[in-house]
C-alpha positions in Angstrom: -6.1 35.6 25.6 -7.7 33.3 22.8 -9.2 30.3 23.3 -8.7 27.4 20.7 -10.7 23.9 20.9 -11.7 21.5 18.0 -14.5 21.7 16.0 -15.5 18.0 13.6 -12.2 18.2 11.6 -11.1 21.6 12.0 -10.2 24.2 14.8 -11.7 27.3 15.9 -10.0 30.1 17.0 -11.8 33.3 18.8 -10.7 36.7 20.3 -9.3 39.7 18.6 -6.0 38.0 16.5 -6.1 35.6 13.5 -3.1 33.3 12.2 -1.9 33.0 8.8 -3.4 29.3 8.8 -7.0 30.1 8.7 -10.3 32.8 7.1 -12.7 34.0 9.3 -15.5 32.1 9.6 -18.7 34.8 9.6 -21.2 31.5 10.9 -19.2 30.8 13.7 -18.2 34.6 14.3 -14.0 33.2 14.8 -10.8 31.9 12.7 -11.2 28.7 11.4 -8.3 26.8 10.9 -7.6 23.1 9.2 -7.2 20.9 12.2 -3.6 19.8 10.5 -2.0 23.4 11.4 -2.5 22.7 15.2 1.1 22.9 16.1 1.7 25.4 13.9 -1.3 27.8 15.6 0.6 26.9 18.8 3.8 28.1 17.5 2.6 31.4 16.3 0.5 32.2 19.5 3.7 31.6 21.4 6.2 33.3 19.0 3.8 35.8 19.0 4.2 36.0 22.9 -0.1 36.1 23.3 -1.7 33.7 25.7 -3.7 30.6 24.4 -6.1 28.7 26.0 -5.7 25.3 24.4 -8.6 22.7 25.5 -8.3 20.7 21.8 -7.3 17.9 23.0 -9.7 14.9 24.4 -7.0 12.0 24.6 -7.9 8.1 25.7 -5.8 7.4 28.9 -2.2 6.5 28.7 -1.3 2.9 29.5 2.0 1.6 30.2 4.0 0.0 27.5 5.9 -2.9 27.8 8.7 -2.1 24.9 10.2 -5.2 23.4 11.4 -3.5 20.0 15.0 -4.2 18.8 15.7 -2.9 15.1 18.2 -3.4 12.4 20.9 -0.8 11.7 18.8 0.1 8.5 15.8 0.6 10.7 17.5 2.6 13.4 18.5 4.9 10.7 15.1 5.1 9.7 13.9 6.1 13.1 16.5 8.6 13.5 16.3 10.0 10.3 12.3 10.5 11.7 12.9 12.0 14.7 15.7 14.5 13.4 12.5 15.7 11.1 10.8 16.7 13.6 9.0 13.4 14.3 7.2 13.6 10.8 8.1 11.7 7.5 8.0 8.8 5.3 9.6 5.8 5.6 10.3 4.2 2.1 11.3 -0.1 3.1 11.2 -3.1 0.6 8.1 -4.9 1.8 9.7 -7.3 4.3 12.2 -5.0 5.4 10.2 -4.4 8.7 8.8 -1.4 8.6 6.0 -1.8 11.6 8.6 -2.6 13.4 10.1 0.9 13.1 6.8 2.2 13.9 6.1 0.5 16.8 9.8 1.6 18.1 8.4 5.5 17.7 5.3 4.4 19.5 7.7 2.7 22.4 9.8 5.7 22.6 7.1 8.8 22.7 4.3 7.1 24.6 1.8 9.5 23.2 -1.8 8.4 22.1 -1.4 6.9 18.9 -3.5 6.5 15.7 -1.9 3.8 13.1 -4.3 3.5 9.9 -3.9 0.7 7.2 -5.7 -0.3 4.2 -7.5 -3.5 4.8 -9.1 -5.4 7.7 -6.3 -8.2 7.4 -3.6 -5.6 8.5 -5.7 -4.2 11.7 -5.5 -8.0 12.5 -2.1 -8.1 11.7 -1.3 -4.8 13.5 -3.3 -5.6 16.3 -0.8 -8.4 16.9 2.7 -6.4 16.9 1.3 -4.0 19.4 0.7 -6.7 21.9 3.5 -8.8 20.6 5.9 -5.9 20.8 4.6 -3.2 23.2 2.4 -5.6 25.4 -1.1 -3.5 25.4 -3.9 -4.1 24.0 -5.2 -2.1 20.4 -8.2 -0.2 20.1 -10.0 -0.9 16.7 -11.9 1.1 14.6 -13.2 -0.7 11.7 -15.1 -3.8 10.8 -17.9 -4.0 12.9 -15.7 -2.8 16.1 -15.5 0.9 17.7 -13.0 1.4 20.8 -10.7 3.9 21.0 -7.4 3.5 23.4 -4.2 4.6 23.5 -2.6 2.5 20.4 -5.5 2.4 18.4 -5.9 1.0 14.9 -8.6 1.8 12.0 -9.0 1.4 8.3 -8.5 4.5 5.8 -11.9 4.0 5.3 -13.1 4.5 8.9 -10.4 6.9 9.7 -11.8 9.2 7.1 -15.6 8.7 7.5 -14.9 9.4 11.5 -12.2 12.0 11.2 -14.6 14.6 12.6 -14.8 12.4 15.7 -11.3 11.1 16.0 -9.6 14.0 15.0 -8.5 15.1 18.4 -7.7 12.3 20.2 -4.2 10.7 18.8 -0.7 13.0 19.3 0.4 10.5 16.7 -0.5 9.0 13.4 1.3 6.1 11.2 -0.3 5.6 7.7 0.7 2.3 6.7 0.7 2.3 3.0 0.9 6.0 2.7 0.6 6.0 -1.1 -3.2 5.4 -0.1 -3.4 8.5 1.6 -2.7 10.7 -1.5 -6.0 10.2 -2.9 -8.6 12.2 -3.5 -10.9 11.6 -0.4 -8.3 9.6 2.1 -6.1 13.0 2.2 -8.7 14.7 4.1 -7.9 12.0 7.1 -4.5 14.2 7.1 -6.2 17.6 7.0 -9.1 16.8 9.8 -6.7 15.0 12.5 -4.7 17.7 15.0 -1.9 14.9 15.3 1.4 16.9 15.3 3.7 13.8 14.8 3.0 11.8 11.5 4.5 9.0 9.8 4.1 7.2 6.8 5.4 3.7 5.9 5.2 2.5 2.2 7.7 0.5 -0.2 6.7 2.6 -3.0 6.1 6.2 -2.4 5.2 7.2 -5.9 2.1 7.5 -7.5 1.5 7.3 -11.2 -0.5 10.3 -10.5 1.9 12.6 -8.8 -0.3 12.8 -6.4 2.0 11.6 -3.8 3.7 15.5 -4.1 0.9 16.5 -2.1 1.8 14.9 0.9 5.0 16.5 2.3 2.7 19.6 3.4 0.7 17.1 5.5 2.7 14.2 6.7 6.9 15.2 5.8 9.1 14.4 3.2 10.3 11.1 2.4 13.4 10.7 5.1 14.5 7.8 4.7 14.6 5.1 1.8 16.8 1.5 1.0 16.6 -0.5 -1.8 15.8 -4.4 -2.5 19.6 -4.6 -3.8 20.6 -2.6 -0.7 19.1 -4.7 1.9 19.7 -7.9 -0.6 23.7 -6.8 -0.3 23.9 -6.7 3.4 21.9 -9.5 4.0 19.1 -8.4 5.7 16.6 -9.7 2.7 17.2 -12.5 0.9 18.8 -13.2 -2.3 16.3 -13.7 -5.1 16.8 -14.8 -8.8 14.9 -14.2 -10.9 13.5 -15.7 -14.3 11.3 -15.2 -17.6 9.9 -17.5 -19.1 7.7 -16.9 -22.8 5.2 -19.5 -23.9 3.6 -19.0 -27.1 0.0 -18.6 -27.6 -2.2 -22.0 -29.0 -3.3 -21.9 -32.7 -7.0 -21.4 -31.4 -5.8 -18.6 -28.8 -3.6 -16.9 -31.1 -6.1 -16.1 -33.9 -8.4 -14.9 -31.0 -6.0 -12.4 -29.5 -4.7 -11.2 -33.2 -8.6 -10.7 -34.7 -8.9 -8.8 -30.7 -5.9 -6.6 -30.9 -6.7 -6.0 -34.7 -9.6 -4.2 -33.4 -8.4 -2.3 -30.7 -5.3 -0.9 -32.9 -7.5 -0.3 -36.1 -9.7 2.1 -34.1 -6.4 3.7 -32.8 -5.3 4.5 -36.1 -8.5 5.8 -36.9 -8.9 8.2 -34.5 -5.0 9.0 -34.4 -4.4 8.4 -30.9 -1.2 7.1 -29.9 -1.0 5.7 -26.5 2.6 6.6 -24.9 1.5 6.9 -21.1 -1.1 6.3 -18.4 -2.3 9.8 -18.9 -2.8 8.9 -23.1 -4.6 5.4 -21.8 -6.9 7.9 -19.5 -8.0 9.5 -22.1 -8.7 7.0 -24.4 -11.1 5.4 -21.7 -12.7 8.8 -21.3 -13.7 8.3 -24.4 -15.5 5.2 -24.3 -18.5 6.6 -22.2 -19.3 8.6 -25.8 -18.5 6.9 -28.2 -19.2 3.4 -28.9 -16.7 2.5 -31.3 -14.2 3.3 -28.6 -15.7 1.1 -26.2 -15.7 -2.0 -28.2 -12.4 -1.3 -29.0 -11.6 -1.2 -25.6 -13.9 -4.5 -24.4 -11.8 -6.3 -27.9 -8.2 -5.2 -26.0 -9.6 -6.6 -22.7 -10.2 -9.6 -24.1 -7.4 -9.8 -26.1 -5.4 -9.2 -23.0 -7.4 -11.7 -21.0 -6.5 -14.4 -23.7 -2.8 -14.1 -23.3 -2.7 -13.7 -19.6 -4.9 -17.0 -19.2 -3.1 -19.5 -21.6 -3.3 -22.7 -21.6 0.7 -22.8 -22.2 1.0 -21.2 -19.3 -1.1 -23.6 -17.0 1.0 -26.0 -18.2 4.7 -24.6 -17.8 3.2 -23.9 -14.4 2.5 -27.4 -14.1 6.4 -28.1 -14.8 7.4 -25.5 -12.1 5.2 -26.9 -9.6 7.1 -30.4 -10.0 10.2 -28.8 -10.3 10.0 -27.1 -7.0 7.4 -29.6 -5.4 9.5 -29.3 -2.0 9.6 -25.7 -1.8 6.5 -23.1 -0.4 5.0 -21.5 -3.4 2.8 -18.5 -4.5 1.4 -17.9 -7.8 0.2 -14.6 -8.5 -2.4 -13.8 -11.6 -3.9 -11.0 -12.5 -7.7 -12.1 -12.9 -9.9 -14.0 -10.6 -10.8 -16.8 -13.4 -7.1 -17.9 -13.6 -7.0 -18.3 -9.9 -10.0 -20.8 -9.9 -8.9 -22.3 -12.8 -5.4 -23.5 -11.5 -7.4 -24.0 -8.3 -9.6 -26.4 -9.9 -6.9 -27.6 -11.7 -4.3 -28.5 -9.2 -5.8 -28.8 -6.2 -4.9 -25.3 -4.9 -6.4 -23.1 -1.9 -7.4 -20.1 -3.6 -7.8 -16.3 -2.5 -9.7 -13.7 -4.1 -11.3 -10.7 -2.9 -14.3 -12.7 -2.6 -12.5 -15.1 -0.2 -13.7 -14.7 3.4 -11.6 -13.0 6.1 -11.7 -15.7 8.1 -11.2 -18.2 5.1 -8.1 -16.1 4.2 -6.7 -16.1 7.7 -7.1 -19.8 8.2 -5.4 -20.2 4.5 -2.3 -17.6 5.3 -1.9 -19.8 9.1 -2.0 -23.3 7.2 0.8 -22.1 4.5 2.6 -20.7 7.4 2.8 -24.0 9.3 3.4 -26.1 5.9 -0.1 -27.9 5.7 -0.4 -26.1 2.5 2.6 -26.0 0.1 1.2 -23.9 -2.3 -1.6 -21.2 -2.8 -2.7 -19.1 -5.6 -4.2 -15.5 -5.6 -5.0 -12.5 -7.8 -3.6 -9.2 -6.7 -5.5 -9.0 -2.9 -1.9 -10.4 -1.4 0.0 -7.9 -3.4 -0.2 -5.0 -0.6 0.3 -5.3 3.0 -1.0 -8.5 4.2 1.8 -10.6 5.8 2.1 -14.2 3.8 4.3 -16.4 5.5 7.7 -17.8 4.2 7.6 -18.5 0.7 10.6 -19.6 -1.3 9.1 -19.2 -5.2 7.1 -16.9 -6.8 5.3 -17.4 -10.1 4.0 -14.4 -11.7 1.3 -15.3 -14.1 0.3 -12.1 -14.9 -0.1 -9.0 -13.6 -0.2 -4.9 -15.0 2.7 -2.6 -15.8 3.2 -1.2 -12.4 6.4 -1.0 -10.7 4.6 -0.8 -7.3 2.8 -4.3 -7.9 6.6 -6.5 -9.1 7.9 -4.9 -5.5 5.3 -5.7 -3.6 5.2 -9.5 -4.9 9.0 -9.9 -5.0 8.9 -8.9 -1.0 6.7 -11.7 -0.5 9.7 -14.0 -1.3 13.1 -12.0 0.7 12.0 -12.5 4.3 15.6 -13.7 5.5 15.4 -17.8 6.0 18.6 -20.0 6.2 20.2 -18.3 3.6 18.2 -19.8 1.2 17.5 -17.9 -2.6 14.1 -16.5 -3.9 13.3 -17.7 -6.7 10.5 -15.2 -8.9 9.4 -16.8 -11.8 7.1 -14.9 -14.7 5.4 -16.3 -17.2 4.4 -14.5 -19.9 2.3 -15.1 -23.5 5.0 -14.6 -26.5 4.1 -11.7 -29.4 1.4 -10.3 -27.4 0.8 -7.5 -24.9 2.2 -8.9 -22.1 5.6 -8.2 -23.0 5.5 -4.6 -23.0 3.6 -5.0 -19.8 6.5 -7.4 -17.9 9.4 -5.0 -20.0 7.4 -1.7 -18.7 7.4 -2.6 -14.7 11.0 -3.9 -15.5 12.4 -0.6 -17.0 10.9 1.4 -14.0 12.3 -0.9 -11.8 16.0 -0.4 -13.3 15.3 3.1 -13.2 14.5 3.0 -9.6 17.8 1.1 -9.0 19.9 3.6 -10.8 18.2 6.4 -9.0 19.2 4.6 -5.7 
């Protein structure tokens, strides 16, 4: 017989036979295995028809759930799709497509202890909701201030990783909500030090600019299951959007500014023949800038030059047109630095959030849009990703980066399916400047992704 039991983040393994999935350890005097191959130890033992004495496991209590989930077709499918994989996967939904939902139907159905870990502390709020809502207990929380473990139990990426070594053994299942997150360099270790053998991920956009997200099959699944905007669009389950572009040109003063900017930031290009075609090419560059000083001022000139056209005064005022335009509709306006935010605050009597808004600040903001007190807020990109804004009807875009993953995620605040009324997304952009290789570059991948689909 060997005995197997869970050691901060990994699992030890003693007696005479080793597995493929771990070294011997000559300070423990066993086989040390990454807690992630848990089921797969299991497995081999029992394949290998040689007793194992499995005391891993130290599990909060089961409590009984009170299952209240109905899905979609689409999300059915989903589910299945999971489940058919062995219970492990991503889930690739349009935000608003209701993907916690599908993960609190997995939950429902396996009644195993249950680790769900998101981003921010807005989600475990958020989270913490749907599991009563939808499955009648109570959540554990781990994060912000709060430690309590129970059988649904929500934490932060953060916490889940600085208290894998401690948390490791106690879930049977983890969802990673925003799974992208997880492919980073220190958040991937949450996958590596929990025992869980079911996983599941939940994201609207699984790629990384990195590639990084290749590494997460081995630790979570494959993707196995995805549907489109247009898909969902076409069989009403989102809503229909439109969508428009709108280019403003620079002022006389503004324009001069950005041209004597982007004049420096290209000259020092040409100088030092680097021609940027990619991320990777734009990484470099900035690599450069911690030697070189040249560099660096070329860089701070581009910033600025690209902080000039994204905070136009043209723009402030075609926003001003919108905003009569659609005065009777819900609206969020979405910018890409804080300064714009405060300004069109300021300017229009707007409740603004930042990442220097307060959580509960933010929370009372998101409840009063919700029930139509406020008509209108602006924010910078801390709405882009997971926190659920209530109904909006137009989005204006007035400015933002090149990614793909950013235009998704601020599209989906819009298509959450309301009396078969259109989205509208508007985008502003500054004419002749950078920002329309920016808006074309997110477009492109974006018709790539629907072609792929």
């Amino acid at each position: 017989m060997v005995r197997l039991w869970f050691d901060k983040g990994t699992l030890l393994l003693n007696g005479a036979v080793g597995t493929p999935y771990g070294k011997w350890d000559p300070r423990s005097g066993c086989y040390r295995v990454k807690a992630c191959h848990y089921r797969d130890v299991l497995d081999f033992f029992r394949e290998s028809n040689i007793e194992i004495e499995d005391v891993t496991l130290h599990l909060p209590a089961l409590e009984q759930l009170k299952g209240s989930v109905e899905l979609r077709t689409y999300q059915d499918k989903a589910l299945d799709r999971w489940f058919v994989a062995d219970r492990r996967g991503v889930i690739v939904l349009p935000t608003a497509a209701g993907k916690t939902f599908v993960a609190l139907k997995a939950v429902e159905l396996l009644k195993v202890q249950t680790l769900i870990i998101v981003p921010t502390l807005d989600l475990i709020d958020q989270w913490k909701k749907r599991v009563w809502d939808c499955l009648g207990v109570e959540a554990g929380v781990i994060g912000g201030g709060e430690s309590m473990v129970r059988m649904v139990t929500i934490s932060t990426y953060d916490s889940a990783y600085i208290q894998a070594a401690y948390l490791g053994n106690k879930f049977l299942l983890l969802i990673f909500d925003e799974v992208h997150h997880l492919a980073s360099p220190g958040y991937i270790q949450i996958a590596e030090m929990f025992l869980s053998p079911y996983r599941m991920g939940l994201t609207a956009t699984y790629e990384r600019g990195d590639q990084r997200h290749n590494l997460l099959p081995a630790l979570i699944g494959n993707p196995v299951y995805s549907a489109s905007v247009e898909e969902l669009t076409a069989k009403q389950h989102l809503s229909e959007y439109t969508y428009e572009k709108i280019a403003v040109e620079l002022t006389k003063t503004e324009q001069q500014d950005y041209t004597t900017n982007m004049t420096i930031f290209k000259n020092y290009l040409a100088t030092k023949h680097f021609v940027l075609r990619s991320a990777s090419d734009f990484q470099r560059f900035i690599m450069t800038t911690g030697r070189d000083s040249k560099a660096r001022g070329a860089l701070l000139a581009r910033n600025k030059a690209l902080k000039i056209a994204v905070n136009s005064q043209t723009k402030l005022d075609m926003l001003a047109e919108k905003l009569e335009t659609y005065k009777t509709e819900k609206i969020l306006i979405f910018t890409l630095y804080n300064d714009l935010v405060y300004t069109i605050s300021k300017r229009f009597l707007i409740p603004a959030i930042t990442h220097k808004t307060q959580r509960n600040e933010r929370r009372e903001i998101l409840t009063n849009f919700g029930n139509g007190q406020y008509r209108v807020i602006v924010t910078s990109q801390v709405l882009d990703e997971g926190v659920d804004v209530p109904d909006a009807s137009v989005g204006i875009i007035l400015g933002g980066t090149g990614s793909k993953r950013e235009f998704i995620q601020r599209l989906g605040r819009l298509l959450r399916k309301k009396d078969n009324k259109i989205a509208k997304l508007i985008e502003i952009i500054s004419k002749e400047t950078v920002e329309v290789n920016i808006s074309r570059r997110r477009h492109l991948k974006q018709e790539n992704n629907k072609n792929a689909t």
